[in-house]
BAZA-30225 format. One line per 5 residues: for each residue x, y, z of N, C-alpha, C, O. Coordinates in steps of 0.001 Angstrom, whole numbers. Example, Ala and Ser with C-alpha at 12.3 -4.5 7.8 and 13.67 -1.06 7.14 Angstrom:
2
13190/-5690/7800/12300/-4500/7800/13200/-3300/7800/14236/-3319/8465 | 12850/-2250/7080/13670/-1060/7140/12900/30/7870/13409/1138/8039
% end
This chain:
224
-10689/-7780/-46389/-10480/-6752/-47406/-10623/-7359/-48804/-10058/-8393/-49161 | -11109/-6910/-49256/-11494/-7559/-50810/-10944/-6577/-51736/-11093/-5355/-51704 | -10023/-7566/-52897/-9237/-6357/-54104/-9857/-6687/-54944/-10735/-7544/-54849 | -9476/-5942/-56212/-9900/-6100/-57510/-8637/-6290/-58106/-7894/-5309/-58111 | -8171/-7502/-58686/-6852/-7218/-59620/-6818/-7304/-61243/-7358/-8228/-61851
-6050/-6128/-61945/-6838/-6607/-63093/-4865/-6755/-63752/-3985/-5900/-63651 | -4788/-8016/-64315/-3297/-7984/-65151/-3683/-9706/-66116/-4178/-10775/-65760 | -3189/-9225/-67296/-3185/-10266/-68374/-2297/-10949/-68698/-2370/-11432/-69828 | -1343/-11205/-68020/-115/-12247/-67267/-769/-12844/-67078/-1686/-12311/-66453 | -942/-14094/-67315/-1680/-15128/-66461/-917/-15847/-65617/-1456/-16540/-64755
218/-15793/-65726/1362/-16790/-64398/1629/-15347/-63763/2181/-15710/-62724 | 1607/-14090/-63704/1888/-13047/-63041/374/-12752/-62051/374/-12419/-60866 | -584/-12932/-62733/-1780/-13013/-62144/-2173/-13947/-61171/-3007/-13733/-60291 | -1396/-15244/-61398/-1633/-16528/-60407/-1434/-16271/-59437/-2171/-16177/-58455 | 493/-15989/-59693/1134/-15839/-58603/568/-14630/-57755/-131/-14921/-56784
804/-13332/-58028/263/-12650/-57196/-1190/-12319/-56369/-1407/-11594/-55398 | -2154/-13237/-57253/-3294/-13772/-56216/-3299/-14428/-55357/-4135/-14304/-54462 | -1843/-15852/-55349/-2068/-16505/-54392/-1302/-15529/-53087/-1694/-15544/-51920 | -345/-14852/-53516/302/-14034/-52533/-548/-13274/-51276/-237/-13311/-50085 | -1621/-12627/-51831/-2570/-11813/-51446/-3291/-12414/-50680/-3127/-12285/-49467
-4377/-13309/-51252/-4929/-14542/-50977/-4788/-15049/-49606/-5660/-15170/-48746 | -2752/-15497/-49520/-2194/-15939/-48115/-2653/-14846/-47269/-3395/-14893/-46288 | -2144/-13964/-47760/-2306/-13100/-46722/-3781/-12225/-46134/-3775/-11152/-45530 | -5028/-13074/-46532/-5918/-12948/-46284/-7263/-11928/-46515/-8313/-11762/-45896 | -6441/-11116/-48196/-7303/-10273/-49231/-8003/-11533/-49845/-7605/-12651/-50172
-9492/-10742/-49872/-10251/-11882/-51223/-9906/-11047/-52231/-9991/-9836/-52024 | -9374/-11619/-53733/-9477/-11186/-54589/-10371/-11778/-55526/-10622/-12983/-55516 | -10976/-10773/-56532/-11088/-10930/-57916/-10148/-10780/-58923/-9576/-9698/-59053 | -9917/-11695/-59635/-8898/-11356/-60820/-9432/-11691/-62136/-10106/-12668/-62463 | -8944/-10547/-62949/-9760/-10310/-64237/-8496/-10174/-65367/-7336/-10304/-64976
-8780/-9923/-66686/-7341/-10404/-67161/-7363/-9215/-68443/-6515/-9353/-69325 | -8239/-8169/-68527/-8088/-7140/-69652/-9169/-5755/-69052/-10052/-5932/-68213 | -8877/-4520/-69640/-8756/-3582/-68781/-10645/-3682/-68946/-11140/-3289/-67891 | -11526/-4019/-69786/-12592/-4059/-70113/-13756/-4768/-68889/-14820/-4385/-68404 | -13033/-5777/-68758/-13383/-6481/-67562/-13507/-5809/-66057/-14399/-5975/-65225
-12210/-4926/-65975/-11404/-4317/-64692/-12737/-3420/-64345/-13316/-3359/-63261 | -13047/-2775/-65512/-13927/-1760/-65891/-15338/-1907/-65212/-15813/-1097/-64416 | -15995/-3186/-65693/-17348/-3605/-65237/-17117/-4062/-63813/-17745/-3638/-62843 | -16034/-5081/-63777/-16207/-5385/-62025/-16224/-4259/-61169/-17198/-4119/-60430 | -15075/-3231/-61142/-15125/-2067/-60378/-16418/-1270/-60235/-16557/-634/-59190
-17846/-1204/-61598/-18281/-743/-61455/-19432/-1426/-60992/-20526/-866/-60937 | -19243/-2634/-60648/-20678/-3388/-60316/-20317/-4225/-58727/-21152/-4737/-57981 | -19078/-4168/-58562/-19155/-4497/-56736/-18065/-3076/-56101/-17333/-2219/-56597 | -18514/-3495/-54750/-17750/-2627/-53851/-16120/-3044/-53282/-16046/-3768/-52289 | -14986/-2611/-53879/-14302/-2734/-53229/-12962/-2250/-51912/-13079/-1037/-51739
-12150/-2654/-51276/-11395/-1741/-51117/-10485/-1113/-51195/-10078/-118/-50594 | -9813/-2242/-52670/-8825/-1670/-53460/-8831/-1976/-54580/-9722/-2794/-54808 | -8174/-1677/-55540/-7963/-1794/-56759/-6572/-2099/-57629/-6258/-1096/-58270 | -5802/-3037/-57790/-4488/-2737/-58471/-4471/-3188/-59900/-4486/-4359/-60281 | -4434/-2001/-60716/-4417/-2031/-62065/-3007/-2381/-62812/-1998/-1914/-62283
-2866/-3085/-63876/-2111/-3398/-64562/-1998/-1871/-65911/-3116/-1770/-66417 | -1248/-1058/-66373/-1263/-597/-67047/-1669/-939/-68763/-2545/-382/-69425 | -616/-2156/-69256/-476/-2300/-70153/-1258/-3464/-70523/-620/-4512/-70615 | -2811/-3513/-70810/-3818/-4401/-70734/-4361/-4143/-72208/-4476/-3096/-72845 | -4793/-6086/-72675/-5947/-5550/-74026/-7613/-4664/-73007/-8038/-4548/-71857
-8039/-4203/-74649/-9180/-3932/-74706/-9241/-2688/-74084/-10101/-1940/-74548 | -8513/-2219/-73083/-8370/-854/-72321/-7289/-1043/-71542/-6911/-2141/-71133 | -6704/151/-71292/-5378/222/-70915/-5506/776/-69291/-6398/1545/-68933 | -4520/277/-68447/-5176/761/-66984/-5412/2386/-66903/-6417/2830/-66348 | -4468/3205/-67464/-4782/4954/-67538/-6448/5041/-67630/-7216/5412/-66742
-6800/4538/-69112/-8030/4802/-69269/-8854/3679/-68193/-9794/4303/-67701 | -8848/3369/-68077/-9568/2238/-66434/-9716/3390/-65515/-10811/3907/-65297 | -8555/3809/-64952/-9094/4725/-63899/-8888/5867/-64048/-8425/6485/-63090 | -9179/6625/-65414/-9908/8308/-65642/-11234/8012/-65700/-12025/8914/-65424 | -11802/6514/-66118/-13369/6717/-66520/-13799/6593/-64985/-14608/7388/-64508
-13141/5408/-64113/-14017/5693/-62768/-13761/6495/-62061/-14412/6566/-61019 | -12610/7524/-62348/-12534/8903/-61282/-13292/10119/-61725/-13429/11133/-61040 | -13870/9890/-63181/-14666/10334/-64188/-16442/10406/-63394/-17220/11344/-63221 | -16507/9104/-63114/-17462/8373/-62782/-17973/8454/-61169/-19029/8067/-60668 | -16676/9179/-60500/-17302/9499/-59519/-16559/8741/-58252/-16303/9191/-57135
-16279/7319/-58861/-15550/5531/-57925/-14221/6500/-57325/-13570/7315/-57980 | -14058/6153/-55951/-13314/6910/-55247/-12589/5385/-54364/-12667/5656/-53166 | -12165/4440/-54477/-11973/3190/-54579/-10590/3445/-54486/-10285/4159/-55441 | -9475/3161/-53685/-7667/3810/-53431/-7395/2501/-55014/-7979/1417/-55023 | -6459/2935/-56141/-6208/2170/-56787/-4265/2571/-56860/-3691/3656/-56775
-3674/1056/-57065/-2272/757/-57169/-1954/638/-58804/-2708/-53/-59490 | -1230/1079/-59193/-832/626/-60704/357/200/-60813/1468/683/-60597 | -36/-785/-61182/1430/-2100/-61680/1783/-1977/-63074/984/-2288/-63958 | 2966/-1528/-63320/3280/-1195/-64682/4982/-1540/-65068/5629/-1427/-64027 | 5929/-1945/-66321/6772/-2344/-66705/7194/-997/-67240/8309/-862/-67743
6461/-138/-67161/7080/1148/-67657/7219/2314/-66428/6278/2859/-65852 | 8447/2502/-66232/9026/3272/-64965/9491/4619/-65408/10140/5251/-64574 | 9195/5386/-67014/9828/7039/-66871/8856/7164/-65905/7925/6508/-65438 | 9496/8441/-65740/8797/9490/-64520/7167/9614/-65095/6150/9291/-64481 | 7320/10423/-67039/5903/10865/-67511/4953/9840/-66964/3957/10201/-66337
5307/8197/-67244/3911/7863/-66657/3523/7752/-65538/2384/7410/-65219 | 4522/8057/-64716/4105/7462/-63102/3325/9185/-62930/2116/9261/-62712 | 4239/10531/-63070/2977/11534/-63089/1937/11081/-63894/895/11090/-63238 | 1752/10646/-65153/432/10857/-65635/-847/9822/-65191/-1991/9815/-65644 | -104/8740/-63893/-874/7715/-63402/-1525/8214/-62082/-2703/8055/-61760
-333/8990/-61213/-1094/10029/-60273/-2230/11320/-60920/-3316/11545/-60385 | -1762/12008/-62050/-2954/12845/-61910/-3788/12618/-61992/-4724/13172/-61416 | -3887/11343/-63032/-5340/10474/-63229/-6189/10161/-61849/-7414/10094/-61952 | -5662/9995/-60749/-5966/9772/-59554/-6126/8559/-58887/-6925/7949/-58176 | -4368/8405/-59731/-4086/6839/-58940/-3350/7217/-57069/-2539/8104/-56806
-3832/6447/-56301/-3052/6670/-54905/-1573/5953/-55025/-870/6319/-54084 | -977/5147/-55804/234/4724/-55706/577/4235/-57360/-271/4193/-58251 | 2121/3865/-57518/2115/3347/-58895/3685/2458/-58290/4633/2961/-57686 | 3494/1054/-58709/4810/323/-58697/4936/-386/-60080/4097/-1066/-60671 | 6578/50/-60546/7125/-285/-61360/7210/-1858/-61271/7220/-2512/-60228
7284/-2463/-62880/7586/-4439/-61990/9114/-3980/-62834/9376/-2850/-63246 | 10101/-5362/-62955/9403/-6532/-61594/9534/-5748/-60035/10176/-4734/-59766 | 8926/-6359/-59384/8528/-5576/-57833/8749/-6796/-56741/8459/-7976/-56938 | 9270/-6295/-55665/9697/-7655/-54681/7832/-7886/-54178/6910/-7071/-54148 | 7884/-9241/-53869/6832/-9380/-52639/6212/-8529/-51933/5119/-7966/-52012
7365/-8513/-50989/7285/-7341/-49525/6636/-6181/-49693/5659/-5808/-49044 | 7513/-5248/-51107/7348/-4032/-51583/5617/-3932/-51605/4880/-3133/-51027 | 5336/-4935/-52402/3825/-4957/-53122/3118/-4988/-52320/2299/-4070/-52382 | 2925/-6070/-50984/2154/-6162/-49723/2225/-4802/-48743/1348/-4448/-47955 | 3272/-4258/-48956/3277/-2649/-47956/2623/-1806/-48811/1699/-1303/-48172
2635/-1419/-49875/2075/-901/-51109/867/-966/-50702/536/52/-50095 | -259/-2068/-50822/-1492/-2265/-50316/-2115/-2218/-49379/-3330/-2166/-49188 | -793/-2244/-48388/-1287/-1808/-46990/-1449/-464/-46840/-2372/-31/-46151 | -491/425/-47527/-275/1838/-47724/-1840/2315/-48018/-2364/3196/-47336 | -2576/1599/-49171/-3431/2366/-50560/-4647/2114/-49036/-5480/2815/-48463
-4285/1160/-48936/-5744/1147/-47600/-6183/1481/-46774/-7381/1652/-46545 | -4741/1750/-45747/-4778/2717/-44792/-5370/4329/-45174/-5596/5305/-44460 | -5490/4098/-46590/-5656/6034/-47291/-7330/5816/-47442/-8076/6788/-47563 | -7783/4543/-47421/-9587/4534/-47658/-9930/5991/-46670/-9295/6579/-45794 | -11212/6196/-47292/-11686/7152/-46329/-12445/6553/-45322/-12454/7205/-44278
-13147/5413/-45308/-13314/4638/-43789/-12136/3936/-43483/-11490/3716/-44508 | -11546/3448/-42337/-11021/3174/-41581/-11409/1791/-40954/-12474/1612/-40365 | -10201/581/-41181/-10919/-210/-40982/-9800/-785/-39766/-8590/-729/-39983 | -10299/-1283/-38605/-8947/-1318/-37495/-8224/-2506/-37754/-8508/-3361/-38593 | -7173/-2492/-36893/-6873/-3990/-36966/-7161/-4962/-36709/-7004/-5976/-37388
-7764/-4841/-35421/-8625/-5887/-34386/-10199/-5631/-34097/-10562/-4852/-33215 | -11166/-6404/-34973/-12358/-6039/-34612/-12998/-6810/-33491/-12720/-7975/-33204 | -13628/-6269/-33058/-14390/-6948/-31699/-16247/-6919/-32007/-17041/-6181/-32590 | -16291/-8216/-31210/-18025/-8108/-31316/-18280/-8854/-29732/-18105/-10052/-29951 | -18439/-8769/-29025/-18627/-9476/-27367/-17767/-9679/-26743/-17045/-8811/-26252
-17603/-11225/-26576/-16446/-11406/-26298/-15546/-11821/-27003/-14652/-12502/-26499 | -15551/-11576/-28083/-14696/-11963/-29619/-13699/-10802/-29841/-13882/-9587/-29774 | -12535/-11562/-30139/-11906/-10159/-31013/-11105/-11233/-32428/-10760/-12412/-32500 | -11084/-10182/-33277/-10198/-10786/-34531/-9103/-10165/-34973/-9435/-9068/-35422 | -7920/-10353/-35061/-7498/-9759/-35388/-6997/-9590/-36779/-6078/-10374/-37015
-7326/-8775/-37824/-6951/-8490/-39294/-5837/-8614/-39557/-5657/-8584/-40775 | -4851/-8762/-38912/-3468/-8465/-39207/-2773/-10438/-39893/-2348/-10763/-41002 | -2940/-11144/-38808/-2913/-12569/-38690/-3826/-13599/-38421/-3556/-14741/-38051 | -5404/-12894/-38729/-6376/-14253/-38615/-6452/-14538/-37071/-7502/-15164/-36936 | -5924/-14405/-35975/-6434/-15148/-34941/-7525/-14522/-34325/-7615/-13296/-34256
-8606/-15527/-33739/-10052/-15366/-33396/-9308/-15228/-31791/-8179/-15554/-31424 | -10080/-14810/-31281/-9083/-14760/-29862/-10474/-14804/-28404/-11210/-13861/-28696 | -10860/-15269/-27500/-12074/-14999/-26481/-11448/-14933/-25019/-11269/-16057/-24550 | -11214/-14277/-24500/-10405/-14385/-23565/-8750/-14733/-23230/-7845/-13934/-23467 | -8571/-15960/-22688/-7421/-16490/-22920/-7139/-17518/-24150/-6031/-17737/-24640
-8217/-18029/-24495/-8493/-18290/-25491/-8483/-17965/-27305/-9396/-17393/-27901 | -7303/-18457/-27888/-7085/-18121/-29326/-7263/-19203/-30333/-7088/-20368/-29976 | -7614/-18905/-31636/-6890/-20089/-32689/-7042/-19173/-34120/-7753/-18183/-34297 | -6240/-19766/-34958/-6015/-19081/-35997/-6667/-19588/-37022/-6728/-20803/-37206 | -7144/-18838/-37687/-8523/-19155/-38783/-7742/-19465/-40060/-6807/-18814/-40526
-8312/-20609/-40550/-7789/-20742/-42128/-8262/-19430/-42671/-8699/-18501/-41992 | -8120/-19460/-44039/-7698/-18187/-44813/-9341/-18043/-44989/-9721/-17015/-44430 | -10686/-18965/-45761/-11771/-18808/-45966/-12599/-18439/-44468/-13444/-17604/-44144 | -11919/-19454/-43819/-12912/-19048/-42341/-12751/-17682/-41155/-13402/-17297/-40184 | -11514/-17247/-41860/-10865/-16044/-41756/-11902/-14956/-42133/-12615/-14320/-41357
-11829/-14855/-43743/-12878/-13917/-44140/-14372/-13631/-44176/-14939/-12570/-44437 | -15019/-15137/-43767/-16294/-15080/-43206/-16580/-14203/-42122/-17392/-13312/-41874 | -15471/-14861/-41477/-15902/-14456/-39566/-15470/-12845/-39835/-16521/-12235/-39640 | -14648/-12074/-40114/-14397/-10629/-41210/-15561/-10222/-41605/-15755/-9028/-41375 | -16295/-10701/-42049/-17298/-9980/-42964/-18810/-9830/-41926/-19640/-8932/-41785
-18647/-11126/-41363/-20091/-11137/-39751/-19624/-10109/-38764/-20353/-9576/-37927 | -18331/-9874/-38935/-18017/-8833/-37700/-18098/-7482/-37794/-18621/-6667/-37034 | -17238/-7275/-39315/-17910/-5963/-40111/-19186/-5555/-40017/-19433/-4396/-39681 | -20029/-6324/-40260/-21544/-6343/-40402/-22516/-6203/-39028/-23717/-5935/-39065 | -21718/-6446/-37797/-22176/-6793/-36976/-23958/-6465/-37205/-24203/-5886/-38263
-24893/-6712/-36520/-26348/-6387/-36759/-26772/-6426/-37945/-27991/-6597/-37945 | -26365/-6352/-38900/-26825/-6256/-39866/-26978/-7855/-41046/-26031/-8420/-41594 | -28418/-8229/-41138/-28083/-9980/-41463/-27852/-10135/-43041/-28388/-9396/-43866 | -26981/-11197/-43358/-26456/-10761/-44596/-26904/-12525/-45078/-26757/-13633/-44562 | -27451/-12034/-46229/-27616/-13955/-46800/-26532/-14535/-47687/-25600/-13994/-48280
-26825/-15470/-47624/-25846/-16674/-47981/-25247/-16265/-49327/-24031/-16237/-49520 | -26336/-15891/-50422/-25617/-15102/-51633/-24307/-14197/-51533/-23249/-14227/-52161 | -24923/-13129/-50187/-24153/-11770/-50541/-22766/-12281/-49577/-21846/-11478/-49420 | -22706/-13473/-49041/-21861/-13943/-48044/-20919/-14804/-49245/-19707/-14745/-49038 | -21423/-15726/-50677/-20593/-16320/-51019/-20141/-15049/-52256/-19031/-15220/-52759
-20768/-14089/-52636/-20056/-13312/-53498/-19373/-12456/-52609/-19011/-11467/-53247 | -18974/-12373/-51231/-18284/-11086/-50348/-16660/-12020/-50577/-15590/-11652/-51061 | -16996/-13026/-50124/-16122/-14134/-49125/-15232/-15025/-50699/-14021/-15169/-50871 | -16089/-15357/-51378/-15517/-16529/-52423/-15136/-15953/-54044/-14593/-16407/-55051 | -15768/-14693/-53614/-15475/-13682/-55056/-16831/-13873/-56452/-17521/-14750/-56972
-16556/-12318/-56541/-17868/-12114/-57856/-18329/-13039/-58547/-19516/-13339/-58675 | -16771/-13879/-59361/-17310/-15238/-60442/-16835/-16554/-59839/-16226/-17352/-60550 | -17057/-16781/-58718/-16852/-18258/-57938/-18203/-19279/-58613/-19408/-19090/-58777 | -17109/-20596/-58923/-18258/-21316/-59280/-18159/-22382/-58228/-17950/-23556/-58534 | -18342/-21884/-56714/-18448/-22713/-55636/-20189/-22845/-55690/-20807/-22021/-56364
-20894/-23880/-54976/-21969/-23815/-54857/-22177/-23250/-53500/-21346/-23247/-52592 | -23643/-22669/-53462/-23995/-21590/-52487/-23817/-22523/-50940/-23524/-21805/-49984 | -23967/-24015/-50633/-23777/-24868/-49832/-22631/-24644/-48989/-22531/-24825/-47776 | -21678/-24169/-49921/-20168/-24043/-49111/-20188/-23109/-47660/-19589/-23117/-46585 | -21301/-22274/-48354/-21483/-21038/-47377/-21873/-21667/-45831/-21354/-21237/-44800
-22829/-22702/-45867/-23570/-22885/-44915/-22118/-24179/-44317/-21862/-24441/-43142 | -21638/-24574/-45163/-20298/-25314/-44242/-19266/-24833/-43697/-18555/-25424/-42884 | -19089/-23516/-44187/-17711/-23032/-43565/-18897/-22193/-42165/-18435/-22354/-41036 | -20103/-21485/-42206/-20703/-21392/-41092/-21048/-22254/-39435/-21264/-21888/-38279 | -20931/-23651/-40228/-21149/-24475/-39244/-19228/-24709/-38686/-18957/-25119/-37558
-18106/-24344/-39757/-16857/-23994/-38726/-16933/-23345/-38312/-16517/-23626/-37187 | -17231/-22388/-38337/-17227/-20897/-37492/-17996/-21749/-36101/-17302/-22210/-35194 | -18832/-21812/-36107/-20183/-22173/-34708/-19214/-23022/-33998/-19124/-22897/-32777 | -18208/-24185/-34854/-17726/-25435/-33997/-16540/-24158/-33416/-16284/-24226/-32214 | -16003/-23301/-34030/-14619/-22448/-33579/-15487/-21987/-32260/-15379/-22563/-31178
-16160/-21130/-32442/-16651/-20307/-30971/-16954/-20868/-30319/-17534/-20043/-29613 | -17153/-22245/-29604/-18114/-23038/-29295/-16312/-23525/-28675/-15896/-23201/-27563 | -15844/-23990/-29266/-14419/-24533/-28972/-13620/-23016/-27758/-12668/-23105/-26983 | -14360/-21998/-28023/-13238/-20689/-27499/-14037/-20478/-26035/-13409/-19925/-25132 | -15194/-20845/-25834/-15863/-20595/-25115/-16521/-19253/-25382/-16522/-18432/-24464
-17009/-18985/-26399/-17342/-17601/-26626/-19367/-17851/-26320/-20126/-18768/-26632 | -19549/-16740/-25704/-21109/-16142/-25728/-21678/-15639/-27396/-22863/-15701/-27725 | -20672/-15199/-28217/-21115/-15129/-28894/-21408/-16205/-30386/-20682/-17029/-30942 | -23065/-15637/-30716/-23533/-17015/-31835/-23890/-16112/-33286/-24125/-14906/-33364 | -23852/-16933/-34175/-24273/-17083/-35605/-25705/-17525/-35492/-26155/-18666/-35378
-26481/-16062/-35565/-27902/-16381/-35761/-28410/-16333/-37593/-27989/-15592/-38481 | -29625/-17616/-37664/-30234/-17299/-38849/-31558/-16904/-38541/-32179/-17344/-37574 | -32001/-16070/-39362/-33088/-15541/-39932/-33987/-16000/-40583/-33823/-15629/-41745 | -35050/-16740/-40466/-35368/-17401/-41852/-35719/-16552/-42798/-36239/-15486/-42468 | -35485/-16886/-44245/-35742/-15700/-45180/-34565/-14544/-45490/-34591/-13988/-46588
-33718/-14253/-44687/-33423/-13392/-44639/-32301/-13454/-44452/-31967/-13312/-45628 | -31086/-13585/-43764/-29798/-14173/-43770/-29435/-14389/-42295/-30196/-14409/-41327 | -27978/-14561/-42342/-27156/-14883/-41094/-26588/-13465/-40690/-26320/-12566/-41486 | -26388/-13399/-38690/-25934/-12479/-38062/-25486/-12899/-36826/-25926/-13837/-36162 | -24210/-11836/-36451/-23796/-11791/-34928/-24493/-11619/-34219/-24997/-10498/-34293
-25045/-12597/-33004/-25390/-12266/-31998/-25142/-12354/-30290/-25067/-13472/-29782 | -25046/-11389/-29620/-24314/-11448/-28329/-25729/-11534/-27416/-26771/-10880/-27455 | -25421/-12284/-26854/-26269/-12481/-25706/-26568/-11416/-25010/-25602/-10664/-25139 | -27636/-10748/-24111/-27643/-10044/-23709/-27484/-10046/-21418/-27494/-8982/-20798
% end
């Protein structure tokens, strides 16, 4: 699941990326509402949690222009201001949730689980591709009797090949899905955390492989 977070805290921003992060959201984090603005409108995500009280644009105006705009994207608003007026005037705007800070952990992680479960696709808990299953909830790759639990990056790879199933995705659209919009990882990383994946299935006894394409990218493939 990939978020968009936009808050200009920068130790509020840390922390709650790495929170997320653990728990196996890729985020982007951006730090003024201007920014929030262009990322939302130039990748796909499946959530959004806006900071209200941001330079350059304020989260209200963030998400009237993309509900304006058409972006139907479930967004959370994180805000220090708790009357009632703004939390209505954050729903009519067509926010799906609004939490007051400070906010526990827990609260915030059910919160996001909440805004997601409301996407209009549906994404399960446990995806399967052969004899593979994953489960979204806690990372474990699982082939039979056979389990192990995916670090957090090799987590969201093997997420994104399974999502995709058939469909071959290159190394670009794999390190901006997986490592985020402004990663200044080099595109190489991609092809190393691939060759964990191959040593994981290979370790599970799985039929299923990581095919390349030349030209064209990497895909699931099940034996037939």
């Amino acid at each position: 699941m990939k978020l968009l977070y936009a808050e200009d805290e920068t130790a509020m921003s840390e922390a709650v990326t790495d929170i997320l992060e653990y728990h196996h959201y890729t985020v982007d984090a951006v730090y003024d509402g201007r920014d929030a603005l262009d990322y939302a409108r130039a990748e796909h995500y499946d959530g959004i949690i806006l900071d209200v009280m941001m330079p350059k644009m304020d989260g209200f105006t963030v998400l009237k222009t993309l509900r304006e705009e058409g972006n139907t994207t479930p967004v959370l608003l994180l805000t220090a201001k708790a009357e009632v007026e703004d939390r209505i005037a954050g729903l009519d705007l067509g926010a799906d949730d609004y939490l007051p800070k400070p906010f526990a952990t827990g609260e915030l992680l059910a919160r996001v689980r909440a805004m997601l479960r409301r996407r209009e696709e549906f994404t399960p808990d446990v995806l399967t591709c052969g004899d593979l299953s994953l489960n979204t909830a806690n990372g474990e790759l699982r082939c039979g009797e056979n389990s192990v639990l995916l670090p957090n990056l090799e987590f969201r790879l093997m997420e994104l090949l399974m999502s995709n199933r058939g469909i071959c995705l290159s190394t670009e659209d794999m390190l901006v899905k997986v490592w985020g919009y402004d990663t200044d990882a080099d595109i190489g990383i991609v092809w190393v955390y691939l060759s964990y994946l191959r040593k994981k299935l290979a370790s599970l006894g799985s039929a299923v492989q990581i095919r390349v394409r030349r030209g064209v990218g990497y895909t699931l493939e099940v034996p037939k």
